[in-house]
N, C-alpha and C positions, 0 to 999 in steps of 0.2 A: 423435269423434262425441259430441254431449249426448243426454244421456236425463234425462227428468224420475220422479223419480221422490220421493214423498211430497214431504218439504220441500226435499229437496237436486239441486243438480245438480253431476253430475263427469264425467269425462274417463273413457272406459271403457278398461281393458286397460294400464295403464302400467305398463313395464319397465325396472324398475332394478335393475343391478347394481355392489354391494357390494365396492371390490376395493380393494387395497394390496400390494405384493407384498411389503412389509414384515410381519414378522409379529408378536402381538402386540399390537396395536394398538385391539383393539375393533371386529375387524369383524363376526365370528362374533357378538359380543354384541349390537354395534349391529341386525344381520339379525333376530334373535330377539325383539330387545323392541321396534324400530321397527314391525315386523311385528306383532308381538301388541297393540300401542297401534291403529295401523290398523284392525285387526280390530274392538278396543274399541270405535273410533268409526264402527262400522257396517261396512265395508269390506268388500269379499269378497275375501280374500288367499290366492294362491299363493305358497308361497319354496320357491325350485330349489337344493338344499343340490348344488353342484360342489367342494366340498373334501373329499377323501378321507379327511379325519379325521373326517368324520360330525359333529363337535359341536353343527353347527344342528339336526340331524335330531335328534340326544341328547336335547338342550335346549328341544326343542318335545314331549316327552314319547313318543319312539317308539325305541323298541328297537333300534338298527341290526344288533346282531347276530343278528336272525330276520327276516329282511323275504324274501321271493322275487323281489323285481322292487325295483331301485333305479336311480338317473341311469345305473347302468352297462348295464345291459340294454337301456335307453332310446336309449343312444347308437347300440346297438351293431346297434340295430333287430332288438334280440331279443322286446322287448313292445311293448304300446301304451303312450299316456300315460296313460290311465283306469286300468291296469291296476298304473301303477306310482305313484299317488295316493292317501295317506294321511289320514287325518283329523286334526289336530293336537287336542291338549288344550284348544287354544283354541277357542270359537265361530268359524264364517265364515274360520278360519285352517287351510288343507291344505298338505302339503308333499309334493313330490317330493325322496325321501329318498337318500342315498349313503352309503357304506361302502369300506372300506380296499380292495376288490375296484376303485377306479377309478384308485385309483393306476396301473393299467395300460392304461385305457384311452387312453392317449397313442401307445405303443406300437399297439396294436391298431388306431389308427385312420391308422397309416401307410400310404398309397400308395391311401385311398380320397379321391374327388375330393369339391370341396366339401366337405372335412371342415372346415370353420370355418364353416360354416351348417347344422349337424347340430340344433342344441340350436333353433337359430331357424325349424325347420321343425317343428319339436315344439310352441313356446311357439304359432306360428301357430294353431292347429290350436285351442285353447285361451285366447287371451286374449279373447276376447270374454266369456268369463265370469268373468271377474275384472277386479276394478276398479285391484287393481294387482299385480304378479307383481315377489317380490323376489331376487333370484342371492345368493347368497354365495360368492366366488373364494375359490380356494388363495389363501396366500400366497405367489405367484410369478406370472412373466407367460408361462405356456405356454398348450398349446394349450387346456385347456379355459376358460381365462381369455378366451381372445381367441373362442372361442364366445357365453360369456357375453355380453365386449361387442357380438357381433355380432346377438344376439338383444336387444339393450338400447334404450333408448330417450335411456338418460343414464346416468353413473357418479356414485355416492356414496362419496367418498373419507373415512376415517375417520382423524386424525390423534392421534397420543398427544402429551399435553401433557410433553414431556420435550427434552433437549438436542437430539436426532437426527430431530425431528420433519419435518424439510425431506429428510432422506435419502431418496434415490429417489424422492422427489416427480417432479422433474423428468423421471426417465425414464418413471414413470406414464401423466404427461401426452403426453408422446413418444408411448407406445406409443395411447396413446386417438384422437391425431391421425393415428396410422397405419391404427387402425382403422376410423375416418372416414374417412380420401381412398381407401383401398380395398377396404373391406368393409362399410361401414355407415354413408350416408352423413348420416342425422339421428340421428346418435350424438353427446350434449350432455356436459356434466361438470355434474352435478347441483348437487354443492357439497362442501364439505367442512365436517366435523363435528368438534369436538375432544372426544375423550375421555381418559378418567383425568384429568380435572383434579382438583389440589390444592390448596383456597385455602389450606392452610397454609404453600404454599411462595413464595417470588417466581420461582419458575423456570417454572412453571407461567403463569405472570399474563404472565412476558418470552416467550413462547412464543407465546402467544394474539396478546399484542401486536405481536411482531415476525412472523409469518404473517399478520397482517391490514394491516400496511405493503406485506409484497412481493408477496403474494399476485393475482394478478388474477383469482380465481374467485368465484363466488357463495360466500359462507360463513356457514351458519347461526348465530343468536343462541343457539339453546340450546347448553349445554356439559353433556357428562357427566362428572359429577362421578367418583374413585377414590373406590367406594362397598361396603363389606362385603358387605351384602345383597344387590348385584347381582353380587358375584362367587360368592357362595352359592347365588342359584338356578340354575342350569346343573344342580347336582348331584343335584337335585330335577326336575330334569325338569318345569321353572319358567317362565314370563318371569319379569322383576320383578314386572309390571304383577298377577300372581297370586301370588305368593311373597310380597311385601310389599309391595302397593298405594299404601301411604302413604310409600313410603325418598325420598330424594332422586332416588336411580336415573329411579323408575319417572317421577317428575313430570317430570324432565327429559326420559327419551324420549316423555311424551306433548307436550311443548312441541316437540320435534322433528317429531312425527307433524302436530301442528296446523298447524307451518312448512310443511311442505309439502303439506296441505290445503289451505292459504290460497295456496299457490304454483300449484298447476292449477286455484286456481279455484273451490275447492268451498266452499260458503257457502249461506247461507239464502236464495232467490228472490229476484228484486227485485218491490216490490210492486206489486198488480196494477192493474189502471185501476179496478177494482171496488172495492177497498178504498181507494184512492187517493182517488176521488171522495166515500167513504166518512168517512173524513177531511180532503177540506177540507168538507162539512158539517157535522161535527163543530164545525171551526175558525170556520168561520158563525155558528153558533149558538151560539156561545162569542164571538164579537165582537158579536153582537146582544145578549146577555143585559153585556154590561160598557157597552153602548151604553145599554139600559134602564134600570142601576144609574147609569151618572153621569148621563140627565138626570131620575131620580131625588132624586140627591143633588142638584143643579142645584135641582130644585123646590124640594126641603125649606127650602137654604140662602136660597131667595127669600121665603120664605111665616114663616122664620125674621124675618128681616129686615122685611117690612111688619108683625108684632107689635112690632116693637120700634120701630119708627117710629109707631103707635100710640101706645106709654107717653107 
């Protein structure tokens, strides 16, 4: 559905989840500052922190070890969503937060039916107010990973620029297509993102190069650079985009965020019939007035010429 609103139009409610079951790799990171870049450029963002190590939730500046309602309560339809929805440090950026307590929600959610559209009847209930809703998966392909994708709209795969970067690639995609023919049937692969690049290495460059040979996915132009700063704000309770506005980190995840503004669509109006007609009388009146000036010069050069046929 489009909605106009000021100058922009977008796609309301998009869900993407953030997964690799590799771990490592920049997906927590990538969650954190794609999201907070989003927000940046106006966006109204949820991120669904489903990894039990909390780090998205850490990292968007909220406390995991005091929360009373986190994804596991949620699951377990012990709270509402309103009730387990926090305000992130960022503008327009909220998070529903997790904690070491979901490591067991795996267990706990055996032998109830439809447990793989638990999370997808949660985000239901809520995306309409949000313009885009970000997941962040464990690193592994269980059950709350395969919730994720089943509440998803597309997967964002993050690849680290190193030798093993193809490793379990292929069963990813496996599992994504499985998710599709039986639980989620416009469930897309977003694309894939390379992070920790280092242009001082050639391994990094052979990486990039040889994934974009075999690869048949959509794959992003930006690349995240292996950057200090962004591995420093985490601990700050930071994005980049706040921590250090200006690092390399942060430009690259807003080149990232802009990719995919520009991928659903989202852009400046097209101009109206009003303005339209508006400017070609402009352009009128601007070929009129070059119309006046050359039988101007026209004149002069005549009126030039009968003086001199005089002498």
């Amino acid at each position: 559905m489009y909605v106009q609103t000021k100058e922009w139009w977008w796609i309301m409610g998009r869900v993407i989840a953030i997964a690799n079951q590799k771990g490592g790799v920049g997906k927590t990171t990538t969650t954190i500052n794609l999201s907070a870049c989003l927000a940046e450029k106006g966006m109204k963002v949820l991120v669904i922190d489903v990894d039990p190590q909390g780090n998205t939730t850490s990292g968007l500046g909220i406390d995991k070890d005091n929360l009373e309602n986190t994804v596991y309560q949620l699951l377990l339809d012990e709270c509402t969503v309103e009730k387990c929805m926090y305000e992130s440090v960022v503008n327009n950026l909220f998070v529903l937060p997790s904690d070491v307590d979901l490591a067991g929600a795996e267990i706990e959610l055996i032998g109830i039916e439809e447990k793989e559209y638990i999370l997808n009847k949660q985000v239901k209930l809520i995306r309409e107010f949000f313009d885009y809703i970000i997941i962040d998966c464990p690193p592994s392909l269980n059950m709350l990973t395969v919730n994720a994708m089943t509440a998803a709209d597309s997967v964002l795969v993050p690849i680290q620029c190193e030798y093993y970067a193809l490793e379990g690639l292929s069963q990813l995609i496996h599992t994504i297509n499985l998710v599709k023919q039986r639980l989620n049937e416009k469930l897309e692969i977003e694309g894939v993102v390379f992070t920790m690049y280092d242009a001082r290495t050639n391994l990094s460059l052979q990486v990039v190069e040889n994934v974009r040979k075999n690869l048949e996915q959509n794959i992003y132009n930006a690349i995240i650079p292996r950057n200090v700063r962004l591995a420093e704000a985490p601990s700050h309770g930071l994005p980049i985009s706040m921590y250090d506005a200006k690092s390399a980190g942060a430009e690259a995840y807003r080149d990232l965020a802009e990719e995919i503004l520009k991928q659903d669509g989202h852009g400046e109006p097209e101009v109206s019939e009003l303005s339209g007609r508006m400017d070609m009388e402009q352009e009128d009146k601007k070929a009129e007035k070059n119309t006046k000036n050359a039988k101007s010069e026209k004149n002069e050069k005549a009126e030039k010429k009968k003086r001199f046929k005089r002498k």
